[in-house]
N, C-alpha and C positions, 0 to 999 in steps of 0.2 A: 504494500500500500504506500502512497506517496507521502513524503513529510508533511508536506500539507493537507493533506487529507485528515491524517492521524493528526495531524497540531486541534484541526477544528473538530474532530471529532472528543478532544480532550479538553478542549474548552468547551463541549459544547456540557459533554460530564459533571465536570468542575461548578458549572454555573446552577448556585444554591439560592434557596427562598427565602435565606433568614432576612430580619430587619436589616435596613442600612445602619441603622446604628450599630449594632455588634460587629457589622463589618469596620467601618471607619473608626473603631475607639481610640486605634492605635497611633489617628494622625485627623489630625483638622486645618481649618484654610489659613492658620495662624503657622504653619510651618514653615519654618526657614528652609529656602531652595537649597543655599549651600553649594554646591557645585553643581554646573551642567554641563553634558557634552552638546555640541553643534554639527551639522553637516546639510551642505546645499548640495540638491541633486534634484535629478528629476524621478517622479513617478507617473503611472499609468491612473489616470481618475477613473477609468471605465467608460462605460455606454459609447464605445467608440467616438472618445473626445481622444485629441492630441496628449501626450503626454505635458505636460507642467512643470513649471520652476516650483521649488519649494527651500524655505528655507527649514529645517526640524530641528527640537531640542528637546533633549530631557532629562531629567534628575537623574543623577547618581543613586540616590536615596532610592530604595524599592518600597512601593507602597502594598498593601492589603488584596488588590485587583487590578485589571486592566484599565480601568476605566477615567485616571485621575490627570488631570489638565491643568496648566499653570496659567493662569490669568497676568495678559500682555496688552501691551499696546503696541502698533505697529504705523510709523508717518513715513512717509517719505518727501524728501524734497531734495527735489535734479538730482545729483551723482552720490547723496545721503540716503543710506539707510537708518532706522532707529527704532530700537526693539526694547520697552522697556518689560523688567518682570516685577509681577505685583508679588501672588500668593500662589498657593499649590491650593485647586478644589476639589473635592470630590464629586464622583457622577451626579446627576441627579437621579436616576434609577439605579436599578440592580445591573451590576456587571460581573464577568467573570471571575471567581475568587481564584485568581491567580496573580501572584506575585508579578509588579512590575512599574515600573519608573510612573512621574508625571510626566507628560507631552505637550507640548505643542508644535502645529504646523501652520506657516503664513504660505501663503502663494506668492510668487513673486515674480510680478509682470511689469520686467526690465528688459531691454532691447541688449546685444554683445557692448560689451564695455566693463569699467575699473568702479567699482564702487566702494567707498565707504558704508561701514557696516558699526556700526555701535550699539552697544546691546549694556541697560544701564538695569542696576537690580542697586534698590536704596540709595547708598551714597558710591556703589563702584561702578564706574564705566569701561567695559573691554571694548577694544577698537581693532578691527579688521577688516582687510580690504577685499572684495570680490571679483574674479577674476572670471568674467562670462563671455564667451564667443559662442561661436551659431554651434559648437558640437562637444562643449567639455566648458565644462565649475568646478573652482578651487577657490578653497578660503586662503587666506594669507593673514598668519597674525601679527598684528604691529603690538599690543598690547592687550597680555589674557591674566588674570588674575584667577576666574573664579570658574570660567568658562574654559574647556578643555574639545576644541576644534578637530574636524577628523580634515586634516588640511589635504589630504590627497585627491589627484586631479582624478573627477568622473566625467566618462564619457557622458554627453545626452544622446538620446534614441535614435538613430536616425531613422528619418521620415521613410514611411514606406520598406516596414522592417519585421521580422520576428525571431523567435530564438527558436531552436527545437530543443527540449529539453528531455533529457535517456538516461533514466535511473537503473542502477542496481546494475552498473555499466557491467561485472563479472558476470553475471550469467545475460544478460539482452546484447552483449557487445555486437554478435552477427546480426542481430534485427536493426540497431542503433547506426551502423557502417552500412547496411543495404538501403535503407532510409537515406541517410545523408548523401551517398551516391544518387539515389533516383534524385533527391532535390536537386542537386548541381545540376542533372542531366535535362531539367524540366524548361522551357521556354519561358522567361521571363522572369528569372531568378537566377539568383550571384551569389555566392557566401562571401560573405565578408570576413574582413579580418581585423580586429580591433587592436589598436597599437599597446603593449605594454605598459607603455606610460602615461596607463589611465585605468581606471574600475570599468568592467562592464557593466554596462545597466540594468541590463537583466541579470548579471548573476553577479553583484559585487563582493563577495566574499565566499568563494568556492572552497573555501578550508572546513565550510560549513555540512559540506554536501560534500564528500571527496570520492561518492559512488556516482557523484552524477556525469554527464557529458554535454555540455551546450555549445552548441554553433548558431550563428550567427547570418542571417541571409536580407537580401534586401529581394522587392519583390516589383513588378514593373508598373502592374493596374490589380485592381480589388479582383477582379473575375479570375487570375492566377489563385486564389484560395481555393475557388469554388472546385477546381482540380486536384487541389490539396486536399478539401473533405473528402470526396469522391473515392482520394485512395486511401484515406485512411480510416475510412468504412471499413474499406475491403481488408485492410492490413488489421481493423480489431477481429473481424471473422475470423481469420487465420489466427491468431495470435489469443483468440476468447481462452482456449483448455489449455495454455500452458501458464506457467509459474511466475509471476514475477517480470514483467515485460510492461514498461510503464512510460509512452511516449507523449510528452505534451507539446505542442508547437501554440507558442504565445506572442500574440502580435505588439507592436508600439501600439496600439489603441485598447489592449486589455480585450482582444478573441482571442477563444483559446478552443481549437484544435484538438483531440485527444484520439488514439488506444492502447486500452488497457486489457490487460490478461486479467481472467477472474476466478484462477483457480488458485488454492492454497496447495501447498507441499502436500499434507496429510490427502485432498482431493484425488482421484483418476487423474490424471495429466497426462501430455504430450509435450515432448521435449522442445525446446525452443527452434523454431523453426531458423535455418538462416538466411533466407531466401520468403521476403514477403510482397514485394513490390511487381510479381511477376502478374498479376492479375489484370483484368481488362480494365477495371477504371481507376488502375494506376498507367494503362496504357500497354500492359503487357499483351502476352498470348493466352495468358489462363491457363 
């Protein structure tokens, strides 16, 4: 089963009825921030919107659940950023009782250019400069005190893009390489190649996931997908009775593509096929 799958199906567990008060005893909107980290990058909003600037922070401090937010103000004016922090709140409904920071996220719709960044909590102000062009964001610290910056440069999405992403790479390795071969070979599609010196955006910290396998492709017009589902109908049929074979292909707009095997070890199975892209509406013989 996929990380993600498993995360939300463990949050979905964890998520209890008790009052908010027994959940929150342990911390109230009177709590000192204390430290936070920072990092600007882009994410995917979904419903096939463009992916977005963001600027993210959040406490060091680990709260009670997921659900805890730090109350901010955000100005800008011309080449000025200015971020101030108030207090740490709690949800106002029930959230997941799982251990985890306060958050906040600004959007930040600024054109490529050098910006000043100041982020003021009571009487301290850290001051940092941003560093955006049309394809990669880097902070730059001139002065941090309290705030602790992820300053490495990330790539942004590029437009008309998606990753295919091939878990459990030791046992799906031939289905994951038969895969990526058909997409090169496909009209209207390129893999890309992301330069090292920068975070991919779709998978910035692969220390995380060291079974997984992501590449990278750009794609020419939206009707190239529609041959991508197509085969990869055909590639979960073949791929349904065996073990462990979990391919996601995730667009810059948040589509997401899937097949997945759905038998367990202890199940009947079939061995992983290594050859799945041979069928007619991935364009094969069948």
């Amino acid at each position: 089963m996929p990380r993600s799958v498993a995360f939300v199906l463990a949050l979905v567990a964890l998520a209890g009825t008790r009052p908010q008060g027994a959940l929150f005893a342990q911390a109230t909107s009177r709590d000192s921030i204390a430290r936070v980290r920072l990092v600007v990058r882009e994410q995917i909003p979904g419903q096939n919107r463009p992916p977005i600037l963001v600027l993210a922070m959040e406490t060091l401090r680990q709260y009670p659940c997921l659900g805890f937010g730090v109350e901010n103000s955000f100005r800008q004016r011309g080449e000025t950023l200015q971020v101030g922090l108030m207090r740490v709140v709690a949800p106002d409904g029930l959230c997941p009782q799982m251990i985890g920071p306060a958050t906040l996220t600004r959007e930040l719709h600024v054109a490529p250019g050098r910006y000043a960044l100041l982020i003021n909590y009571r009487s301290k102000t850290d001051v940092f400069t941003l560093d955006i062009t049309d394809s990669s964001a880097a902070v730059v610290t001139e002065k941090a005190s309290y705030v602790e910056p992820d300053t490495r440069r990330r790539w942004r999405f590029p437009p008309r893009s998606f990753a295919l992403f091939c878990e459990n790479v030791l046992v799906a390795r031939p289905v994951c390489e038969d895969v990526q071969r058909w997409l090169r070979g496909q009209v209207g599609i390129t893999q890309l190649h992301l330069s090292s010196g920068g975070l991919n955006p779709y998978w910035p910290d692969s220390s995380e996931a060291p079974d997984q396998k992501v590449d990278v492709f750009s794609y020419a017009q939206d009707q190239v997908l529609d041959v991508v589902r197509r085969c990869f109908a055909e590639i979960e049929e073949r791929i349904r009775d065996a073990v462990g074979v979990f391919l996601t292909l995730r667009t810059w707009t948040g589509d997401e593509i899937t097949a997945w095997s759905r038998k367990a070890y202890h199940d009947p199975h079939i061995p992983v096929p290594e050859r799945v892209t041979a069928g007619p509406a991935c364009g094969g013989a069948g």
